[in-house]
C-alpha positions in Angstrom: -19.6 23.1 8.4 -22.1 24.7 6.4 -25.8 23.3 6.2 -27.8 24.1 3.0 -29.5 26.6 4.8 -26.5 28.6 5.3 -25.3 28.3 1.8 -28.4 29.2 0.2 -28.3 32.4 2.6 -24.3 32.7 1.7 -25.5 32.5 -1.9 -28.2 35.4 -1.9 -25.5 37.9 0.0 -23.2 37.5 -2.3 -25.3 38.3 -5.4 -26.3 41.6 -3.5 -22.9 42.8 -2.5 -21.5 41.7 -5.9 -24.1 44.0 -7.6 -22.9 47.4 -5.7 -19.5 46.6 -4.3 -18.9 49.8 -4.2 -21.4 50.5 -1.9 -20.4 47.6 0.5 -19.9 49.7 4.2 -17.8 49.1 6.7 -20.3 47.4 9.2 -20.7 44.7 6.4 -17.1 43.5 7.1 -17.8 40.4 9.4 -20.2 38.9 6.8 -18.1 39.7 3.4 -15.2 37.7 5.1 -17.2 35.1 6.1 -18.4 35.4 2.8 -14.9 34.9 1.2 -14.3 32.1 3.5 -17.0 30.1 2.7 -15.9 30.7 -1.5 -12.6 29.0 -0.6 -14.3 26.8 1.2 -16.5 26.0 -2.1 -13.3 26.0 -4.4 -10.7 24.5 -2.4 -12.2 22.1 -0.5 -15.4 20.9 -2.1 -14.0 21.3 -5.8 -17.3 22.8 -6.0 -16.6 26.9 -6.9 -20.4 28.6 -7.7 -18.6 32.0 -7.9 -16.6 32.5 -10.9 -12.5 33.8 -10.6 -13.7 37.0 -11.5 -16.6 37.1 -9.0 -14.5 36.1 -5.9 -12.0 38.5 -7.1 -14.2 41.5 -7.0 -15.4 40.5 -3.0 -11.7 40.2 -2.2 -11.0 43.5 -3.8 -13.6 44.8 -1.7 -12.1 43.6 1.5 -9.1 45.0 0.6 -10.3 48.2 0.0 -12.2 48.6 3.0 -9.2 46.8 5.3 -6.9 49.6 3.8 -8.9 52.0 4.8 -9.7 50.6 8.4 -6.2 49.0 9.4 -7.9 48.6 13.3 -10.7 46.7 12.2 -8.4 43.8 9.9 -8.7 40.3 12.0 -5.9 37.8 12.1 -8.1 35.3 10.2 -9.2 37.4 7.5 -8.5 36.7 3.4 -6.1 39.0 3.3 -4.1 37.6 5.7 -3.3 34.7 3.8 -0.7 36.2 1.3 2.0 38.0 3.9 4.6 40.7 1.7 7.5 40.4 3.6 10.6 38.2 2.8 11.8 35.6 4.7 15.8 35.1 4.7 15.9 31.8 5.8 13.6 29.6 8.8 13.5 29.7 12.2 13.6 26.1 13.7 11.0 25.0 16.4 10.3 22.3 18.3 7.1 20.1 17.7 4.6 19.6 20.5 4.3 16.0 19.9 7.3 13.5 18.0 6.4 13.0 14.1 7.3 9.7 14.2 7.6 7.3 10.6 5.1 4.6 10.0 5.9 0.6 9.8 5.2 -0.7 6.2 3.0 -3.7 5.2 2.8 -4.8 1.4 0.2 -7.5 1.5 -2.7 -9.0 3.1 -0.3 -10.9 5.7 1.5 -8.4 6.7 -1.7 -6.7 7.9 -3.2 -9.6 9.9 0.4 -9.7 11.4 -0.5 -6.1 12.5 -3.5 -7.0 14.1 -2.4 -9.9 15.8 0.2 -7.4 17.6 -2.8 -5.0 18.3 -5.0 -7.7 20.1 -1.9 -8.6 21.6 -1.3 -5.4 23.3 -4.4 -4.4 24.5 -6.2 -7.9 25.0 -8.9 -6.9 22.2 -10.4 -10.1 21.8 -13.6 -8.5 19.7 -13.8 -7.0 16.6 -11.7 -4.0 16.2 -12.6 -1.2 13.8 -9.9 0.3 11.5 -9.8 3.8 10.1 -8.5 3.2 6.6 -7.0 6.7 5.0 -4.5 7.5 1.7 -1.0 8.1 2.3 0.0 11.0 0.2 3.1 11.2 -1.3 3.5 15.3 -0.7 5.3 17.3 2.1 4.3 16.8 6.0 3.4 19.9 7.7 2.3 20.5 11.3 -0.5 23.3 12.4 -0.8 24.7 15.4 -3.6 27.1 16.5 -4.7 28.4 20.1 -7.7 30.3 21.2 -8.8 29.4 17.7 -6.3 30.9 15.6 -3.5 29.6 13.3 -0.2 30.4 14.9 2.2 28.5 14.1 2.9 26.3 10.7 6.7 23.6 10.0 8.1 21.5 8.5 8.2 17.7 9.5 11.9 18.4 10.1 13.7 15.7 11.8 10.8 14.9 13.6 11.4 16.7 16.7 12.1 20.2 15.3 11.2 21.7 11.9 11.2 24.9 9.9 9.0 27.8 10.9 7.1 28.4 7.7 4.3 30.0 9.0 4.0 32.9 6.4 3.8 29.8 3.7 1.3 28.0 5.5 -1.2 31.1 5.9 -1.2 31.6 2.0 -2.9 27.7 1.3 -6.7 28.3 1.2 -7.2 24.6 2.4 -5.9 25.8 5.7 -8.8 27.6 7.9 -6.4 30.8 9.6 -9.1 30.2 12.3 -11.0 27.5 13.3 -14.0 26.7 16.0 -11.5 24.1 18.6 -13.2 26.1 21.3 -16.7 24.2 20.5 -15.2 20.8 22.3 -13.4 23.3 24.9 -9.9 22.7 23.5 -7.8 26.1 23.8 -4.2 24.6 21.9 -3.7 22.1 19.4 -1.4 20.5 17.2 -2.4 19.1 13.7 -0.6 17.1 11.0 -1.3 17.5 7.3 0.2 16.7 3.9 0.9 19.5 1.8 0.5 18.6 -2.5 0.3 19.7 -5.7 -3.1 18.1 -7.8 -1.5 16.2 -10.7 -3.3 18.5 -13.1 -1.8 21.6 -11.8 1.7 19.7 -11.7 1.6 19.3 -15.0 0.5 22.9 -16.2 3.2 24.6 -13.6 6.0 22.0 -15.7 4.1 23.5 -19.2 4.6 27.1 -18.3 8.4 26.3 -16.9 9.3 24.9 -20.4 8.2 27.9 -22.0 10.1 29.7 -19.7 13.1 28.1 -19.9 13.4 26.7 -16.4 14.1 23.0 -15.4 11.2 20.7 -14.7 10.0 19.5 -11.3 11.1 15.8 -11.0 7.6 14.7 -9.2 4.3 16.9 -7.4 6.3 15.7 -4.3 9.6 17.3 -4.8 6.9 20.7 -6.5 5.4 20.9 -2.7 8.6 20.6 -0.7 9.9 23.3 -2.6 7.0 25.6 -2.2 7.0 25.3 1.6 10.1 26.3 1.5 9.9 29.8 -0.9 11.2 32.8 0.2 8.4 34.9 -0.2 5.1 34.0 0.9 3.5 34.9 -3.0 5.9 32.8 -4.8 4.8 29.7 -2.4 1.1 30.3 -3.4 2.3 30.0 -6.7 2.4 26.4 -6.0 -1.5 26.3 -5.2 -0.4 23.8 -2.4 -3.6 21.7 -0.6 -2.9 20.3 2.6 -5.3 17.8 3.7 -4.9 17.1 7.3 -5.3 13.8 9.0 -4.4 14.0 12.4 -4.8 15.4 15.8 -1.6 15.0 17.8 -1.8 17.3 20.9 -4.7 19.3 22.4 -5.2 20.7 25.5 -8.1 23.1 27.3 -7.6 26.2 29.0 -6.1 24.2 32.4 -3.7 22.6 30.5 -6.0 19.1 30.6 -5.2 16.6 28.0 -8.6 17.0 25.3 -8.0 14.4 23.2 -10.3 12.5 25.0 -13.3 14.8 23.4 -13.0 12.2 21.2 -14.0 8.8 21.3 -12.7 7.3 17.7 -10.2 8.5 15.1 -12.9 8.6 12.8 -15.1 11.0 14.6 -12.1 13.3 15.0 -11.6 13.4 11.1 -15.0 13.8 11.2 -15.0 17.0 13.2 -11.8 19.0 11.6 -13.9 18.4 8.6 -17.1 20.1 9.9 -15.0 23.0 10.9 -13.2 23.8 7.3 -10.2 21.5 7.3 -9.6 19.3 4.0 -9.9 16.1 4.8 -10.3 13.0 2.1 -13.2 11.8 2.7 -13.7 10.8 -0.4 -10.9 8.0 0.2 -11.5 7.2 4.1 -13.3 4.2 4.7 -14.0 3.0 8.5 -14.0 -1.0 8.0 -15.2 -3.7 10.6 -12.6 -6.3 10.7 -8.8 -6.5 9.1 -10.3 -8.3 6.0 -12.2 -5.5 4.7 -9.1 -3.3 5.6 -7.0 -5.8 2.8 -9.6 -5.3 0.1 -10.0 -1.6 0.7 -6.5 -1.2 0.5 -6.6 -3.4 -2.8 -9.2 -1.4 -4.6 -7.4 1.5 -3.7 -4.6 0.4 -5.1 -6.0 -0.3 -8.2 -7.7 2.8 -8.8 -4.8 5.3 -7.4 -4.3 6.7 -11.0 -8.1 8.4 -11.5 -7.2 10.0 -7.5 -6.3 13.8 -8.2 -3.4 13.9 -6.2 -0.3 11.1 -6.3 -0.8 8.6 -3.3 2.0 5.7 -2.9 -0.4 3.7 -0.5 -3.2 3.7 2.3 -2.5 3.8 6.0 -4.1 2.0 8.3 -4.7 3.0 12.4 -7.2 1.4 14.8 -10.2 3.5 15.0 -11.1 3.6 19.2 -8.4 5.9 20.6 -8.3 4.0 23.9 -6.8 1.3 22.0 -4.6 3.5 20.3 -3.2 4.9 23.5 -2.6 1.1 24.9 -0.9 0.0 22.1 1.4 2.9 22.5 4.8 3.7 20.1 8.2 2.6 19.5 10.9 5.5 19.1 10.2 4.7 15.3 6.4 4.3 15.0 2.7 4.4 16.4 2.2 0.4 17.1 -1.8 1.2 16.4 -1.1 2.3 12.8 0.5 0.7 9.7 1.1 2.3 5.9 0.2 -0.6 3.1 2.2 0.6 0.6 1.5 0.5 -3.1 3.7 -1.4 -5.4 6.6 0.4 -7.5 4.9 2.7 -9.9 4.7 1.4 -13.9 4.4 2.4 -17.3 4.6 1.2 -20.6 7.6 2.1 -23.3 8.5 1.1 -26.4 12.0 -1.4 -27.0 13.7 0.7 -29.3 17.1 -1.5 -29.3 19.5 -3.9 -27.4 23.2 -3.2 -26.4 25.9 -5.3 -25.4 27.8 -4.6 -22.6 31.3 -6.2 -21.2 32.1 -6.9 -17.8 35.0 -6.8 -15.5 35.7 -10.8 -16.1 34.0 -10.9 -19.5 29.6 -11.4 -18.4 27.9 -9.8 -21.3 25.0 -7.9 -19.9 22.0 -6.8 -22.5 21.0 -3.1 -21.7 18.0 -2.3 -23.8 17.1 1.1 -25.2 13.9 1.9 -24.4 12.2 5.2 -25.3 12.1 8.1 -22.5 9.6 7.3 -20.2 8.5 9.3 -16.5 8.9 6.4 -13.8 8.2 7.3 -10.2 9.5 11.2 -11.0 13.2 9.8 -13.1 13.2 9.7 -16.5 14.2 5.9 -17.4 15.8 4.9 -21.2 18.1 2.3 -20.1 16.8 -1.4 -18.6 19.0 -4.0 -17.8 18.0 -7.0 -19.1 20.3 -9.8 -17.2 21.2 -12.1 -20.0 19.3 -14.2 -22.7 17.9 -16.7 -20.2 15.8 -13.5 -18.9 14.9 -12.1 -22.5 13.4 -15.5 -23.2 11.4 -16.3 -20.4 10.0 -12.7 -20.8 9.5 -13.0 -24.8 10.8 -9.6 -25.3 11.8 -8.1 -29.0 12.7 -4.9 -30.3 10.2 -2.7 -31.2 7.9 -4.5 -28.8 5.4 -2.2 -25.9 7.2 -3.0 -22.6 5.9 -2.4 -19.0 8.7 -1.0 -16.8 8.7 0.0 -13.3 11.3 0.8 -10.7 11.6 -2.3 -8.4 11.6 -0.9 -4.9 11.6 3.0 -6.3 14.7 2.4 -7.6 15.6 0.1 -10.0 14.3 0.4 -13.6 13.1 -3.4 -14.3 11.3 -4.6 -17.7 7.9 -6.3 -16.2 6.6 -7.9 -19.5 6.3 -7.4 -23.2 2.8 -6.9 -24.7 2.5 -9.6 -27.5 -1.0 -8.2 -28.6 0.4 -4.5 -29.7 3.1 -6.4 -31.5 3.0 -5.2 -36.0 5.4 -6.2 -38.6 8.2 -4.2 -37.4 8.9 -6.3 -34.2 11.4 -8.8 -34.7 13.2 -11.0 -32.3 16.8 -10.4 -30.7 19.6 -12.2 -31.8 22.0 -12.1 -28.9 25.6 -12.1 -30.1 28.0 -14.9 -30.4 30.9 -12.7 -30.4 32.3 -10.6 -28.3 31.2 -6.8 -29.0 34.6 -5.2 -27.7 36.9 -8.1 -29.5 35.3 -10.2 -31.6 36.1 -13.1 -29.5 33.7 -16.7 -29.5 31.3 -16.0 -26.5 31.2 -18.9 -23.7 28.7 -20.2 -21.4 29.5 -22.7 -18.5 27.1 -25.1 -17.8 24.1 -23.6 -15.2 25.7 -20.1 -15.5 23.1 -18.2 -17.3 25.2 -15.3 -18.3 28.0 -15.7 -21.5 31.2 -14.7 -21.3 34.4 -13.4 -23.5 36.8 -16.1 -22.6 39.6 -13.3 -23.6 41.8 -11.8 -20.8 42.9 -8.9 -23.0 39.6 -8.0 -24.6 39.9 -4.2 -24.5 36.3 -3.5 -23.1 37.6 -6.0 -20.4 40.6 -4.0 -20.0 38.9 -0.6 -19.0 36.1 -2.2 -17.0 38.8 -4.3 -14.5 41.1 -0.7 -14.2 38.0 1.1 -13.3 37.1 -1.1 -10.7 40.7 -1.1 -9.7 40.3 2.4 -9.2 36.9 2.2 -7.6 35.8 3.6 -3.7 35.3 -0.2 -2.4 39.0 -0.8 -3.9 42.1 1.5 -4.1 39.9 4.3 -3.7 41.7 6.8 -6.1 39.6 9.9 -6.0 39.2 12.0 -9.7 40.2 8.9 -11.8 36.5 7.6 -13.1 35.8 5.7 -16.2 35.9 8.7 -18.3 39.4 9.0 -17.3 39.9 5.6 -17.6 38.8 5.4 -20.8 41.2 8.7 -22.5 44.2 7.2 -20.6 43.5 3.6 -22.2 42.9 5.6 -25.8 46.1 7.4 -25.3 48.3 4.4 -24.9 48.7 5.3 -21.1 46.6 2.2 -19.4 47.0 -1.6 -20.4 47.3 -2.8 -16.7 47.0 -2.0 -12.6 50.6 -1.0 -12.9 50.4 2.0 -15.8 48.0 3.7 -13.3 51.2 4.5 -11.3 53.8 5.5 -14.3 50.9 8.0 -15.6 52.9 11.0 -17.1 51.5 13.9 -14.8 53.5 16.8 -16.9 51.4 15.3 -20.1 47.9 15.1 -18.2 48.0 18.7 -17.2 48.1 19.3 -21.0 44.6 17.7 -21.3 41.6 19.1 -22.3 39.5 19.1 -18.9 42.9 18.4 -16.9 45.0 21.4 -15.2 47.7 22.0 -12.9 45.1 21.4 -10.0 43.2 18.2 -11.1 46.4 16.7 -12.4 48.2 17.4 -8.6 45.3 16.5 -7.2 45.1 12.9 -9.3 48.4 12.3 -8.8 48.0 12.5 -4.3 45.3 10.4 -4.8 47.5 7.9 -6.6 50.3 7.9 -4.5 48.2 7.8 -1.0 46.4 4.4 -2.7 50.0 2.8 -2.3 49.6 2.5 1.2 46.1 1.0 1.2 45.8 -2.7 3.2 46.2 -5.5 0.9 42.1 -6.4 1.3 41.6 -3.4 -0.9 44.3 -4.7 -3.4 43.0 -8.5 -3.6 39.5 -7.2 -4.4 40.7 -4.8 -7.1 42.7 -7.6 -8.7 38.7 -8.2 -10.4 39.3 -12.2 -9.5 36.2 -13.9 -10.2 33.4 -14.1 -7.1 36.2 -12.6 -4.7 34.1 -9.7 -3.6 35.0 -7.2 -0.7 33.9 -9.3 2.4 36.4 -12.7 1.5 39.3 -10.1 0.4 39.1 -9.0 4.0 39.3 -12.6 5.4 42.1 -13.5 3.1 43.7 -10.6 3.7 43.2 -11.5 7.4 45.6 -15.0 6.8 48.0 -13.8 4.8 51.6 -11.7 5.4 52.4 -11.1 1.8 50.1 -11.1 -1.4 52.4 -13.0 -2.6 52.3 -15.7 -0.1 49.2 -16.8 -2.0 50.4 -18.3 -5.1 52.1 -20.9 -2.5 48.2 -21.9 -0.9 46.5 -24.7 -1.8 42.9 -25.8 -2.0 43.0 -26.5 1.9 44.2 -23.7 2.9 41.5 -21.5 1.2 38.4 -23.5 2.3 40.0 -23.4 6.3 38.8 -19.8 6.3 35.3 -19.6 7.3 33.0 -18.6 4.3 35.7 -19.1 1.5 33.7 -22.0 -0.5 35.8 -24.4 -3.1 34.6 -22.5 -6.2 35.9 -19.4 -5.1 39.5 -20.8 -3.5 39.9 -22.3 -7.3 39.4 -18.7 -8.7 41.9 -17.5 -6.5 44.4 -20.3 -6.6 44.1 -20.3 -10.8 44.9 -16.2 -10.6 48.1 -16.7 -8.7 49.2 -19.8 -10.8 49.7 -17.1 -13.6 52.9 -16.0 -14.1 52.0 -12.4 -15.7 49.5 -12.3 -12.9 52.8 -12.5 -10.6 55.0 -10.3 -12.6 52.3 -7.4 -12.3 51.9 -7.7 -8.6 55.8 -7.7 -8.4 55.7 -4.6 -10.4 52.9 -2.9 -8.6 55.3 -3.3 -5.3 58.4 -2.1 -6.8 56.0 1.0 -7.6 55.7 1.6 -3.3 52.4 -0.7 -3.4 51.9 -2.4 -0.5 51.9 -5.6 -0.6 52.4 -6.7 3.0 49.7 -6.8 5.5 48.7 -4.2 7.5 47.0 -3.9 11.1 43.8 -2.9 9.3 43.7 -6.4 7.3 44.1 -8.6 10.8 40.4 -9.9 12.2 38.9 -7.7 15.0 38.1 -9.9 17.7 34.5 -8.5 18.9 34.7 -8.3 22.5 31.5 -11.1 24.1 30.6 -8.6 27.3 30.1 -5.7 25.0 26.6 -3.4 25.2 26.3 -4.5 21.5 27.9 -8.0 21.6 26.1 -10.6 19.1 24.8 -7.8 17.1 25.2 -7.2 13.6 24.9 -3.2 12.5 25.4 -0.8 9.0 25.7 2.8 8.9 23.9 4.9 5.9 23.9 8.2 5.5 26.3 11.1 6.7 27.4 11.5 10.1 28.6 14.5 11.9 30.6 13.6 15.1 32.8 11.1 12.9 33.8 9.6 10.0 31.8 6.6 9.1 35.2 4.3 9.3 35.6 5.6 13.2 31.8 4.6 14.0 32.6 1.2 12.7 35.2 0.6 14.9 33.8 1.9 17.6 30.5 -0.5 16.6 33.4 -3.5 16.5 34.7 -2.2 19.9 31.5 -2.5 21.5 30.8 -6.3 20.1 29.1 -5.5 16.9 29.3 -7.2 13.8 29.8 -4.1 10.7 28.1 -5.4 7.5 27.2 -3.8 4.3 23.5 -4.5 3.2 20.1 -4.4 4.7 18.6 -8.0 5.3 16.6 -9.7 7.6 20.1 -10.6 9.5 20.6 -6.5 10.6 19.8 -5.8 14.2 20.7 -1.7 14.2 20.2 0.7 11.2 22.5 3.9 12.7 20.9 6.6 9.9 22.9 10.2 9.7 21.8 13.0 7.6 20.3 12.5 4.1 19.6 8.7 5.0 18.9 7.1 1.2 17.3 3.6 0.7 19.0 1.5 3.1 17.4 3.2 5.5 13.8 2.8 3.6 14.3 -0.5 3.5 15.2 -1.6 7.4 11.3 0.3 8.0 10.0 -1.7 5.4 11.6 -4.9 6.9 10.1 -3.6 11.0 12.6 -6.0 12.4 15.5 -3.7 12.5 16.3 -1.3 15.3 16.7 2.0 13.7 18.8 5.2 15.9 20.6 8.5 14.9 24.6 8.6 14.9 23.8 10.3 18.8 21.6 7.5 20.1 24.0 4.9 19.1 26.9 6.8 20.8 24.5 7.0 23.7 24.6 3.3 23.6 27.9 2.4 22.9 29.0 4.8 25.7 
């Protein structure tokens, strides 16, 4: 963009009009904005300032003094433009030029000669193919449009069709030119896509001055940049000091409305030119590689050295350089097929094992939780690890007071990695796990090749709470406002020893409670009474019987009229129902051959339980002709037409198969609004067919 010539001549104007700026006319305006531009240039985008803050300040001062003065001569692309003074109440939405699709994942060096196999596969490439190798920031998308040169028109990614208008926002980032020389390769309208972040440096200091005021900290530079995009007013947002490095052309067009893409011959040599022309582009991280094995070890070494990059990356995405291949490769609805992200393995960091508790299950597992100090893990604060049970804390060697590398397995789970033996001093010493039970003292038991020990005590208090919270959970009765806090003062009171006390609780005394009132109390008490009418799946699976999890309540529940009809099944009878295995039709049988076991479920129905099998418990028989028969499907997220429970049965209806996890068996991810990490995790798989709630109504219809 600028050749030394330039700058030196850039250099030598500048010390002259900083030494009378006062003096500075009006016919000089052209070349002091040019001036200015080229300083942000300097600063923003080279990390290379040679003005001081002071320095730059005095020019813009002068170009606002002389732009006050002469409102007819200020250009849309000048300095000032950048911060805008009036508020925005809330975004416009508009409509993208081109789709801003997601991006398949790969995680290892297979995964990326799987991509290129697909690539010579579609276009019949049987030479090398060249690969544009780029970091994937982990910031805020934006899209840029400018015709005729000029920025007019900045959004949000959106739902990748449509996004916010934040084009006051956008103008106030120095990293993004207001005008730009498109009209050089004869293209009059284009459409750009960017990432929009916070350096880590700067992250840190804007979380340093929000502690001393008093406000909460950002979680990540991520959730810092979507914020800022967002602001209000346009000076708040620069605030943020937001860079957005852009790294792609999606849409461009000349004056006749003529596709101009092809003004380019390779991805590369169109980073290549928004970089000559002011646009930030990392090119300190780009590498162009020869073949898909030099793509692997870039992608390895950047890996490794991700920490020392200024700004947070979470992996490196890969595209096939030649844009005539790109364009025969084509897209899915979900993603380019001529580009692929390798992400970067969960984020770690090391801690120190401060302590181990002891915690009791639902049927007696004791799980060790240790207590490690506060440590920043992928933007959550983690002090709590599970770690499994002894068998896990010996393979790994782990002691208190030991240095511990934790990360969050898949972004979400905080998981101890490793202990580090050679930072070990006096103080470490080895943990003793228990061999009683912590809640009531009862002799621990382990059964042979089960690795976790277990009180063998029914009554165990801890046991107690643990089995009436899941009683009361979502996936079982599904009694809204009664938690394990509640749990827990109801069970202190002398309220709660068994499924049954949950429906003689003394309402009159509740609304007495500290943190109860008339309304919580009435509303606990609906929420009580409408779990008596429940189907007797939810029932079996809140009965905490050991291994019977949601999916074999429903296919019990499926075979039997009454609960009670159970305690009269034998062995036979369990293992006839497809998926119900030996070990689990003992568990069952061994629960109804108690007779307290029978006297509670005889009291819960002369409560108004159900007991008796309802038309939601019976097996839907998926139709064979269906548009979705054979196909298995989950929902995630929320939906907006329905209720999740009516797009499963209309799924069932159709032929589908409704089940609860992402695997390699899902066929069809429907994702509604605030999709979490399900829906992360069918693009990480690439084998599952991903829609919105309207597609899939499109289909079923």
């Amino acid at each position: 963009m600028y050749d030394a010539k330039t700058q030196k001549e850039y250099i030598q104007t500048g010390k002259a009009l900083l030494d009378q700026p006062d003096q500075v006319s009006v016919e000089q305006l052209p070349i002091l904005r040019k001036l200015l531009r080229f300083h942000e240039w300097k600063y923003y985008v080279q990390d290379d300032p040679i003005i001081s803050d002071y320095e730059y300040d005095m020019l813009f001062k002068t170009l606002e003094r002389l732009e006050v003065a002469h409102p007819e001569l200020v250009t849309p692309d000048s300095p000032t433009q950048r911060v805008g003074s009036d508020l925005s109440s809330d975004f416009a939405t508009v409509t993208h030029l081109s789709p801003m699709l997601s991006l398949e994942n790969s995680y290892n060096a297979e995964d990326l000669e799987d991509f290129e196999q697909q690539v010579r596969k579609l276009t019949g490439e049987e030479g090398p193919i060249t690969y544009v190798v780029e970091p994937k920031f982990d910031g805020s998308t934006v899209t840029l449009i400018y015709e005729n040169n000029y920025l007019v028109r900045g959004a949000t990614r959106g739902n990748g069709q449509q996004g916010d208008d934040i084009t006051p926002n956008v103008k106030t980032m120095p990293t993004i030119p207001l005008s730009a020389d498109f009209s050089a390769r004869s293209i009059h309208k284009v459409e750009l896509r960017g990432e929009a972040l916070i350096r880590k440096d700067y992250f840190d200091k804007i979380n340093q001055q929000r502690a001393i005021d008093g406000l909460p900290l950002f979680a990540n530079p991520r959730n810092a940049a979507a914020g800022g995009l967002r602001m209000k007013d346009p000076k708040e947002a620069a605030q943020r000091r937001l860079d957005t490095f852009v790294y792609q052309m999606t849409f461009a067009q000349d004056l006749n409305g003529n596709d101009a893409t092809d003004k380019f011959a390779s991805h590369s040599e169109m980073l290549q030119y928004l970089s000559e022309i002011g646009f930030l582009v990392p090119n300190d991280l780009i590498k162009v590689c020869k073949n898909i094995t030099e793509v692997s070890d870039f992608c390895k070494w950047a890996e490794a050295n991700r920490e020392q990059y200024p700004y947070e990356i979470d992996g490196m995405v890969v595209k096939v350089n030649r844009l005539d291949l790109q364009k025969q490769c084509g897209f899915t609805s979900h993603h380019p097929r001529w580009a692929i992200a390798y992400k970067f393995k969960a984020k770690q960091a090391t801690s120190i094992l401060e302590d181990v508790i002891y915690q009791v299950g639902k049927v007696g597992a004791i799980t060790p939780v240790a207590k490690i100090k506060p440590v920043e893990l992928a933007g959550v604060t983690v002090s709590s690890v599970s770690l499994h049970n002894e068998e896990f804390i010996r393979s790994k060697d782990i002691r208190i007071g030991d240095h511990v590398v934790v990360e969050r397995a898949g972004d979400v789970i905080p998981y101890i990695v490793k202990s580090l033996p050679d930072l070990r001093d006096e103080s470490v010493k080895p943990i003793a796990f228990p061999t009683h039970c912590p809640s009531c003292q009862t002799t621990l038991v382990k059964e042979e090749d089960v690795a976790a020990w277990r009180c063998p005590n029914y009554h165990c208090p801890e046991q107690v709470i643990q089995r009436m919270v899941h009683f009361v959970s979502k996936n079982a009765m599904n009694i809204d406002g009664m938690g394990e806090s509640q749990v827990r003062k109801f069970y202190d009171l002398g309220w709660l020893n068994n499924f049954d006390d949950i429906y003689r609780l003394p309402y009159d005394k509740i609304r007495s409670l500290e943190g109860f009132g008339q309304r919580s109390a009435d509303n606990l008490q609906k929420a009580i009474e409408a779990s008596k009418n429940n189907p007797i799946r939810r029932l079996l699976y809140g009965l905490s019987i050991h291994h019977l999890g949601r999916k074999a309540s429903k296919l019990i529940a499926g075979q039997v009229k009454h609960v009670l009809d159970l305690k009269d099944w034998d062995l036979e009878q369990f293992t006839s129902i497809k998926e119900i295995g030996p070990i689990l039709a003992e568990n069952v049988m061994a629960f109804f051959k108690i007779p307290e076991n029978i006297s509670l479920l005889e009291s819960l129905e002369s409560l108004g339980v159900n007991l008796n099998q309802t038309e939601e418990d019976l097996p839907v028989e998926l139709p064979t002709d269906g548009p979705l028969s054979g196909k298995t499907i989950l929902f995630t997220g929320t939906l907006v037409q329905m209720k999740r429970k009516e797009a499963q049965t209309l799924a069932e209806k159709a032929g589908a198969k409704n089940i609860s996890a992402v695997s390699k068996n899902l066929n069809i991810l429907v994702a509604g609004e605030k999709a979490g990490s399900k829906l992360k995790k069918a693009q990480a798989l690439g084998t599952v067919k991903i829609m919105d709630e309207q597609a899939f109504l499109d289909l079923i219809s």
